[in-house]
Each structure stands twice: as structure tokens, then as C-alpha cells.
PASEBA-1860 file (N, C-alpha, C; in nm, 3 decimals):
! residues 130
1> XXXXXXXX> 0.082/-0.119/0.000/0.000/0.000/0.000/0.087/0.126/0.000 ~ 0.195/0.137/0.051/0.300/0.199/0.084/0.352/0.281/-0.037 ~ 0.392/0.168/-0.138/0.416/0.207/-0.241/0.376/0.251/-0.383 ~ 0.214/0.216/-0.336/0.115/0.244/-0.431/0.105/0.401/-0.420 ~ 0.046/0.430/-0.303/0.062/0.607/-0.216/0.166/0.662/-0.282 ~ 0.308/0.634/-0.270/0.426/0.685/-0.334/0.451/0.725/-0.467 ~ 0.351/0.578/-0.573/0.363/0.618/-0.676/0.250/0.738/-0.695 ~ 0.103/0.729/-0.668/0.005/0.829/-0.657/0.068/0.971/-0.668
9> XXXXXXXX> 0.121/0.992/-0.538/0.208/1.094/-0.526/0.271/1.148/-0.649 ~ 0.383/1.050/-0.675/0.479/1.102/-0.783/0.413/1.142/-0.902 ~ 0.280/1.078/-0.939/0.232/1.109/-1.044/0.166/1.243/-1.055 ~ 0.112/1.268/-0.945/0.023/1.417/-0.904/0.164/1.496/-0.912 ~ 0.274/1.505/-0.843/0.387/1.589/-0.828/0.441/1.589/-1.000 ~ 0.436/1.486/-1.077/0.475/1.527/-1.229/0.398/1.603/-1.291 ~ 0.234/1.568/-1.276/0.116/1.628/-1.355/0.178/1.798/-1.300 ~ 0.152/1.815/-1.180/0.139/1.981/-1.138/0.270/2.040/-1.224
17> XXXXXXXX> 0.406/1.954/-1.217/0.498/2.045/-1.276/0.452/2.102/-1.420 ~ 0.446/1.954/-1.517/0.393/1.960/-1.624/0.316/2.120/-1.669 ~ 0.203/2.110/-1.568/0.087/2.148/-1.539/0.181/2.358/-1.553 ~ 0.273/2.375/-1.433/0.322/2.533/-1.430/0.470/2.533/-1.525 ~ 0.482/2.403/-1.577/0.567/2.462/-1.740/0.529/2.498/-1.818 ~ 0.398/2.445/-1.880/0.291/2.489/-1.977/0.251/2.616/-1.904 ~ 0.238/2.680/-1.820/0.145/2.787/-1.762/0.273/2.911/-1.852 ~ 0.382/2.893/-1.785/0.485/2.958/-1.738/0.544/2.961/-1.910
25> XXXXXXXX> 0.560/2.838/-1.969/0.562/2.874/-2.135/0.482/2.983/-2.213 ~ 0.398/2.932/-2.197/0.246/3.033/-2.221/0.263/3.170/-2.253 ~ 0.316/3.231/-2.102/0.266/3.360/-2.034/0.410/3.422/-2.110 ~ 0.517/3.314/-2.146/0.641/3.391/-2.207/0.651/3.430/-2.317 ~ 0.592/3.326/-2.399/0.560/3.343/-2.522/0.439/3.463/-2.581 ~ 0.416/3.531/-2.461/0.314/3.636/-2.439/0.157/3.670/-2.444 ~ 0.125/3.519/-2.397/-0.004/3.466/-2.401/-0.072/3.507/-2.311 ~ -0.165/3.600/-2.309/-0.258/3.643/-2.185/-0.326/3.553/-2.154
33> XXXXXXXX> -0.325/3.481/-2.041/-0.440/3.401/-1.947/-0.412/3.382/-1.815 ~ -0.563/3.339/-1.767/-0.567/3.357/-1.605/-0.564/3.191/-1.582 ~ -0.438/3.224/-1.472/-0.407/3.023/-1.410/-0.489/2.985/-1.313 ~ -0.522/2.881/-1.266/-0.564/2.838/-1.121/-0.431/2.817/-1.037 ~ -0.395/2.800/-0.856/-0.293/2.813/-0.860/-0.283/2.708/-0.762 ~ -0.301/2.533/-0.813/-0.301/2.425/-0.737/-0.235/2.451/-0.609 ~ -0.124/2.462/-0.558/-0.062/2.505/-0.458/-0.154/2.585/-0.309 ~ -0.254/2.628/-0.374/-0.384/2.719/-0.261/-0.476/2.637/-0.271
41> XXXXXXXX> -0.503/2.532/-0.170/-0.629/2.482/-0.092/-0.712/2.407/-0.252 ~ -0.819/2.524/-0.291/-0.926/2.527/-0.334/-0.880/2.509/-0.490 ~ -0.797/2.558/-0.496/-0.805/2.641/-0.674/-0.720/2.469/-0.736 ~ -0.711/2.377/-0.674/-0.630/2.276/-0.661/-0.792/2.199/-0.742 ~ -0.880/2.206/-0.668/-1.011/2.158/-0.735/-1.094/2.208/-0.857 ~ -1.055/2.350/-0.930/-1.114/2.397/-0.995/-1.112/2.329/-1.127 ~ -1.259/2.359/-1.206/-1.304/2.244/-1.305/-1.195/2.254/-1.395 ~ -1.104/2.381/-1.464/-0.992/2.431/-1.563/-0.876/2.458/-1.487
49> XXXXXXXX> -0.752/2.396/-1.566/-0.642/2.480/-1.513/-0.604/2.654/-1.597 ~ -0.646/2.684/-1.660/-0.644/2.808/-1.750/-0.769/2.858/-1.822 ~ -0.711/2.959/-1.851/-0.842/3.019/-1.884/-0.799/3.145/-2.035 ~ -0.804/3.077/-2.164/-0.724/3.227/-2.255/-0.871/3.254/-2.340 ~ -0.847/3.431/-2.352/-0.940/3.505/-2.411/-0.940/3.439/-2.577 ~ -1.042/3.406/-2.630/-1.127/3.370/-2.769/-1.110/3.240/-2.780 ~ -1.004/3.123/-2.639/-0.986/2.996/-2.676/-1.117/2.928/-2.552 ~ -1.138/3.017/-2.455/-1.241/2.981/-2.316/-1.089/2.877/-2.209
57> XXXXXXXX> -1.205/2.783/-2.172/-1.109/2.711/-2.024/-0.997/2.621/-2.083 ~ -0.901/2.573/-2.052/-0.780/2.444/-2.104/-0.786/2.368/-1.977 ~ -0.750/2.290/-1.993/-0.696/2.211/-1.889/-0.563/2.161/-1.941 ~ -0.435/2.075/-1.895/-0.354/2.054/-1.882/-0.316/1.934/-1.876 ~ -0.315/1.837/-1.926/-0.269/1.674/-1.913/-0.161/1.597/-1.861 ~ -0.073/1.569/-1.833/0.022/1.528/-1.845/0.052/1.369/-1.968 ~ -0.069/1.335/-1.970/-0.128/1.233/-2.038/-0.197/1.205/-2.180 ~ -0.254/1.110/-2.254/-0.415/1.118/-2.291/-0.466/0.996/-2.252
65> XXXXXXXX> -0.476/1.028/-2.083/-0.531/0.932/-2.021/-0.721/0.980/-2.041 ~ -0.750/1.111/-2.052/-0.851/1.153/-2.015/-0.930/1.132/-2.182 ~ -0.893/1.095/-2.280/-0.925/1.057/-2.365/-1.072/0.947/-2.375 ~ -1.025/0.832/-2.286/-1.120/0.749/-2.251/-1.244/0.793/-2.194 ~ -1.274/0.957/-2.141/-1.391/0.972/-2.063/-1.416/1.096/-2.145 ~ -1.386/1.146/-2.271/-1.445/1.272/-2.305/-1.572/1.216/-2.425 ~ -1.665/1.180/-2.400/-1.801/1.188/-2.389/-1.872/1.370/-2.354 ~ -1.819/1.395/-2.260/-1.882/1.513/-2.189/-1.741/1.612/-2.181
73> XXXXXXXX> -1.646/1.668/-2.274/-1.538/1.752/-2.212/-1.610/1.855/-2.149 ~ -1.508/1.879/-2.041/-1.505/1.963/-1.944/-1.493/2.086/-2.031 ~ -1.360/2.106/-2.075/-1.256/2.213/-2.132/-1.312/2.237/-2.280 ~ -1.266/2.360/-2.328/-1.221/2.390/-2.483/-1.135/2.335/-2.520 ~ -1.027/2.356/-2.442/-0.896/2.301/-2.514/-0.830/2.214/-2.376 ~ -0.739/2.095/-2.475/-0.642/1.999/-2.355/-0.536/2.080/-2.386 ~ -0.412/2.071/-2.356/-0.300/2.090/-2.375/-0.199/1.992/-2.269 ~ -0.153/1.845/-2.346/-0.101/1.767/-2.304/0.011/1.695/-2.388
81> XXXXXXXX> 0.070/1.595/-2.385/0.172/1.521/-2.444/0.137/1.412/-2.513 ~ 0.197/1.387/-2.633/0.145/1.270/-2.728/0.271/1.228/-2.788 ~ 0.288/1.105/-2.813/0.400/0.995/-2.801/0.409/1.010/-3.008 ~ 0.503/1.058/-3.027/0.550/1.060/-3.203/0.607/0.939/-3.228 ~ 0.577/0.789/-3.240/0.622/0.707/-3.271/0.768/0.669/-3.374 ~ 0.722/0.765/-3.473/0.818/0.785/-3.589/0.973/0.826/-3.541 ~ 0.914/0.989/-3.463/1.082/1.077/-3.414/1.062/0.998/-3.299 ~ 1.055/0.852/-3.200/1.063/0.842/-3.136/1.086/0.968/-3.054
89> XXXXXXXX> 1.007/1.082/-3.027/1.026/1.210/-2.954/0.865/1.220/-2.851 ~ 0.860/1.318/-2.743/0.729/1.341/-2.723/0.710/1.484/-2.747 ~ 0.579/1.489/-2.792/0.548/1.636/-2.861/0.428/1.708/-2.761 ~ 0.486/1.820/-2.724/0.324/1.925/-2.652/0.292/1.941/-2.782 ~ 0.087/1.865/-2.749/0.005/1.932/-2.862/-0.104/1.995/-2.782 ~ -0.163/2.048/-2.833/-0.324/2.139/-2.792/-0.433/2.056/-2.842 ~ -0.528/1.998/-2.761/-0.664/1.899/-2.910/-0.749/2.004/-2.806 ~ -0.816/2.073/-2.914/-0.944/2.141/-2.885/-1.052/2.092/-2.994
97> XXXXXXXX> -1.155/2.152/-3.035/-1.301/2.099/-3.127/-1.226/2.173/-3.254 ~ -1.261/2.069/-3.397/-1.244/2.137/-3.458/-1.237/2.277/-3.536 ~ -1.344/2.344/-3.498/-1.390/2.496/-3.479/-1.281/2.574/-3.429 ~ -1.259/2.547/-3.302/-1.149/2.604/-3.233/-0.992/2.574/-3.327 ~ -1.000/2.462/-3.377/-0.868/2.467/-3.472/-0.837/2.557/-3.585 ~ -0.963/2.557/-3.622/-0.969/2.594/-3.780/-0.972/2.791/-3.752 ~ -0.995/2.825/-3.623/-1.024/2.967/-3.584/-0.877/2.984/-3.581 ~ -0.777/2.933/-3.534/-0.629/2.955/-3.538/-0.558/2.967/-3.598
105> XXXXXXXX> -0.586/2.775/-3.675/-0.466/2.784/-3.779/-0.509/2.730/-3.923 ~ -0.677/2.769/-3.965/-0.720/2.731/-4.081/-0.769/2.544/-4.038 ~ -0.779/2.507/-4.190/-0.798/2.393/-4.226/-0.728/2.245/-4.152 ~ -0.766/2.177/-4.067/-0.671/2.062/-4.020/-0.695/1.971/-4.127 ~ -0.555/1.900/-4.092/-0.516/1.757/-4.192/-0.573/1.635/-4.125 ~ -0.646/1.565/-4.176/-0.755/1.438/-4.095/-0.624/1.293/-4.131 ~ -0.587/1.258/-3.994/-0.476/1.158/-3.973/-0.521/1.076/-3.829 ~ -0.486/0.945/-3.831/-0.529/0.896/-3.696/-0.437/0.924/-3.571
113> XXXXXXXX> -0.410/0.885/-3.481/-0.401/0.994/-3.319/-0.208/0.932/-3.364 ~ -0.186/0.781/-3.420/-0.056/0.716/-3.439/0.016/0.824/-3.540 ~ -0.057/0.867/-3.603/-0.018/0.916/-3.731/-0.014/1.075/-3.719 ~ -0.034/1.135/-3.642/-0.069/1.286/-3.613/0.113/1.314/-3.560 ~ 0.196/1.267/-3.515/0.254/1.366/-3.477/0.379/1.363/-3.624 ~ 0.349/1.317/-3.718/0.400/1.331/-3.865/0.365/1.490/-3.892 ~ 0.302/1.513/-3.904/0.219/1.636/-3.976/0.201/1.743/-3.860 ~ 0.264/1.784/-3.753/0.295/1.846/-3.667/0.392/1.919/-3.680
121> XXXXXXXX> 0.419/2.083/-3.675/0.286/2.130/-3.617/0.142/2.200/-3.665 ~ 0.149/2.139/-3.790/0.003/2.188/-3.856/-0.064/2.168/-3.820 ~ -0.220/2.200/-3.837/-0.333/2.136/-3.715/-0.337/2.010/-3.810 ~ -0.389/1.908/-3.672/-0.439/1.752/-3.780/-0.603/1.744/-3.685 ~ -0.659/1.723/-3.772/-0.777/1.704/-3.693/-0.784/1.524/-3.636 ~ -0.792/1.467/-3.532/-0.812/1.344/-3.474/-0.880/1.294/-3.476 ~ -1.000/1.184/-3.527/-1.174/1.160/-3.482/-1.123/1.109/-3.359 ~ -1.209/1.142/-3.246/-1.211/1.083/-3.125/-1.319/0.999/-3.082
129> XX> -1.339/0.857/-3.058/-1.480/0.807/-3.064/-1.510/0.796/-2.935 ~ -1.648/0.786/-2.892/-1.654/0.809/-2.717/-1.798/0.713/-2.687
END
């Protein structure tokens, strides 16, 4: 049990870093948005970790574990990590609704989720089935 707790832990302590590199990238690259600030009590529970003007709420992944339950997304946009098989590399991508893609960066390229980080960083649109 000991070590189950430990791993729990470690995983929450990777997500949050994850979680204020992306914040902290963001805000450098001169991205106006408002953070939640896990570290205070409450804001640790809030439904979004971000919040940017014409994109609405993000949340933050460390994963696409949450893949399996978006039926109902929470968020506009994820902004998490996806495994490039090819560059054996891992790539930060953004998956928001197609709408939201096409408001950014035009037209996405329709490729499956294995095949998407080829054609990166153009938008690729993903079907996601739920």
C-alpha cells in the first residue's frame, strides 16, 4: 500500500509540474491568461487549469489518459503530451473541437491519433470516438 501512495504521489507531483511549465511557457511566449494556482487549498479543485481570451477554459494533461472519458469535455482546449512514434520524440500538442482549430490555424489535416505527430505542427484534426 506503501508504495502504491508513493507512486500516486509522484504522479500528481509530475502532472502539477507539467501542469506550471505549460502555464509559465504560455505567459512567455506572451499569451494572456488567467491560471488556477493548485498550490492554494481550493483552486487545486477547480473544473480548468487556464483560462485564454477567444480559446475559453484548457486544462492541462500530463497524459491522454482523459481521452477514454471525453463523452462530456469539461474544457475547450487539452494541452497535453502525445507519443510521435516515428521521431521516437514526445510532442506538446493542444486537441481542442475542430472549430477552435480551424479559428487559429485554418484547415486541419484528418490523420489517426498514431499518425498525427507526422504532420505536426500543422493542425491535424483526430476523430475521437466516445
Amino acid at each position: 500500500m506503501t508504495i502504491y501512495c508513493l507512486y500516486r504521489w509522484a504522479s500528481f507531483g509530475r502532472g502539477y509540474l507539467f501542469e506550471r511549465i505549460v502555464i509559465e511557457d504560455l505567459r512567455a511566449a506572451g499569451i494572456v491568461l488567467a491560471a488556477h494556482a493548485p498550490q492554494h487549498g481550493r483552486e487545486r479543485y477547480t473544473a480548468s487549469d487556464l483560462s485564454i481570451i477567444g480559446l475559453g477554459d484548457g486544462d492541462v494533461k500530463s497524459s491522454l489518459y482523459f481521452l477514454d472519458d471525453l463523452a462530456d469535455p469539461q474544457s475547450n482546449f487539452y494541452i497535453t503530451r502525445l507519443h510521435d512514434a516515428e521521431s521516437r520524440a514526445i510532442r506538446q500538442v493542444v486537441l481542442m473541437t475542430p472549430q477552435g482549430g480551424r479559428q487559429l490555424d485554418g484547415e486541419p489535416r484528418p490523420a489517426a491519433i498514431a499518425q498525427a505527430g507526422r504532420y505536426l505542427p500543422r493542425p491535424v484534426l483526430v476523430e475521437v470516438s466516445v
